[in-house]
Structures are given as C-alpha cells and as structure tokens.
N, C-alpha and C positions, 0 to 999 in steps of 0.2 A: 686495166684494173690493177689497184696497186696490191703488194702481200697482204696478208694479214701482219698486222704486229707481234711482238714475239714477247712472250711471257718470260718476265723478268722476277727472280726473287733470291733475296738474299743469302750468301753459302753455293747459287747454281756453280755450276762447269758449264765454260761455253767452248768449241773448236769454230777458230775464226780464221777463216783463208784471205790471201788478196789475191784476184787476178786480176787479167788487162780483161779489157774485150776482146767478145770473139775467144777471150782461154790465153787471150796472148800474152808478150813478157809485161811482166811489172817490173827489173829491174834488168838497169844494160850495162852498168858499169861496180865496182867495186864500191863507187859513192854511194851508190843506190841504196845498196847494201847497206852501209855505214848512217846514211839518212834515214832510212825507214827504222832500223836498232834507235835514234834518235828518239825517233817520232814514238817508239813504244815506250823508252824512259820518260817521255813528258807527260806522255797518255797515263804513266803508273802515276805518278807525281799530282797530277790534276784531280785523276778519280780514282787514287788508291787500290786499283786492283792487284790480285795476286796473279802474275807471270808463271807458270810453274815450267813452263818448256818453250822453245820454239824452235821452228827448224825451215833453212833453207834448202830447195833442191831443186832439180834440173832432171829432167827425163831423158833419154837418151837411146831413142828406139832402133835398131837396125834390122833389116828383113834379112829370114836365115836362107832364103832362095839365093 
C-alpha cells in the first residue's frame, strides 16, 4: 500500500533526510558530498525554495563494556 500524500502549502517548513536502504550510507567518498550540495543548488534554482540549513554527519557508536 503506498503513503498517503503529504500536504503541501505555501510558507510550510519541511525536514527532509536522505538515507540508503536498510538506514545504510548515502555517501562514500568526499564527491558524494560535493555532488548531492550540487544537486540541492539546482533543486533551489528549478523550484526556488528556501535552504535555511543543512547538515552532514556520521554516527559513531562505541560499547562502554
């Protein structure tokens, strides 16, 4: 079954993530990087939205056993 569609209106705030599947990486090298920052300049340029932040990161778990 697919989602429901998602209500859209003028002025919203939306938080938009990428993952891999499965939660896995979406990005393996420094181009990656550099390609997707692309790809959100083009996306602002196409449908004028507003950017206000974004942020990369890496989790980094270690057991205290």
């Amino acid at each position: 079954m697919a989602r429901p569609l998602r209500l859209e209106y003028e002025g919203a705030a939306y938080h938009v993530t990428a993952r891999g599947n499965e939660r896995g990486k979406v990005f393996f090298t420094k181009a990656d990087y550099r390609k997707f920052k692309e790809y959100l300049r083009e996306g602002q340029a196409k449908f004028g939205f507003i950017l206000h932040g974004y942020l990369f990161y890496r989790i980094a778990v270690t057991s205290a056993l």
